[in-house]
N, C-alpha and C positions, 0 to 999 in steps of 0.2 A: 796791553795790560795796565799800562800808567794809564789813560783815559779812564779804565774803568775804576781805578783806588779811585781819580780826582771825582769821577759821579757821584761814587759812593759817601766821599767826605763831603761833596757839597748838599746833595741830599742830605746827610745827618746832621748837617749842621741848617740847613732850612727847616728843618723840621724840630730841632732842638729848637729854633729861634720860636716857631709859629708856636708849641707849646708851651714855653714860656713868656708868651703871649700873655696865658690867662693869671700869669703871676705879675706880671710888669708894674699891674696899676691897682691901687687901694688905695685906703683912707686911714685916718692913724686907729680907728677903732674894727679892721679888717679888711680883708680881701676885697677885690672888686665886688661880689656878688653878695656878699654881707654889708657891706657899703651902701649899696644901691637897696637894700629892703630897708636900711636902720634910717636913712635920711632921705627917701622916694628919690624917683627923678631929675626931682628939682634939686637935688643934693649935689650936682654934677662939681663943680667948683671944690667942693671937699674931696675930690678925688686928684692922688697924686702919683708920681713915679715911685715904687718898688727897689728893693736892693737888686732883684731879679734885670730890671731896667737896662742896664750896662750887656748885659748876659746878651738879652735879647739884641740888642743893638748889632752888639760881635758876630753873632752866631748869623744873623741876614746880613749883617755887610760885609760878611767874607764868604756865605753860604751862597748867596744871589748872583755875585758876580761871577763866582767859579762856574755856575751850573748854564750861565746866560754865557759866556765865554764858550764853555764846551757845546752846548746847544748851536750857537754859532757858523760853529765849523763842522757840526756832523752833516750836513746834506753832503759834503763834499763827497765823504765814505758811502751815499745811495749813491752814486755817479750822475746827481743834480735831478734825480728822478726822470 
């Protein structure tokens, strides 16, 4: 039962991290995606880290290890296939 909470908090917390992904990074006049139309391409350098930024960081570097941890040790429970 404890393996399957830890799955479940490190999936939601990888998945929290991967969707606020699309919030992390902007520019001071918008989002990623409003950025990249107002100053093309080439605008790349005006792009900066997000208050979202920190969120993301948390949520995969606590979310990845937990899930690569338990991944780890699950072949044990097929009896090594």
């Amino acid at each position: 039962m404890a393996r399957t909470v830890f799955w479940m908090i490190g999936g939601v917390l990888c998945a929290s991290g991967i969707m606020s992904l699309l919030f992390s990074f902007g520019a001071d006049y918008g989002d990623f995606s409003q950025a990249l139309s107002a100053a093309g391409f080439d605008g790349m350098e005006d792009i900066r880290t997000t208050s979202f930024f920190p969120l993301t960081v948390f949520c995969l570097g606590l979310g990845a290890p937990i899930l690569i941890g338990l991944n780890a040790t699950a072949w044990r429970k097929t009896g090594g296939y």
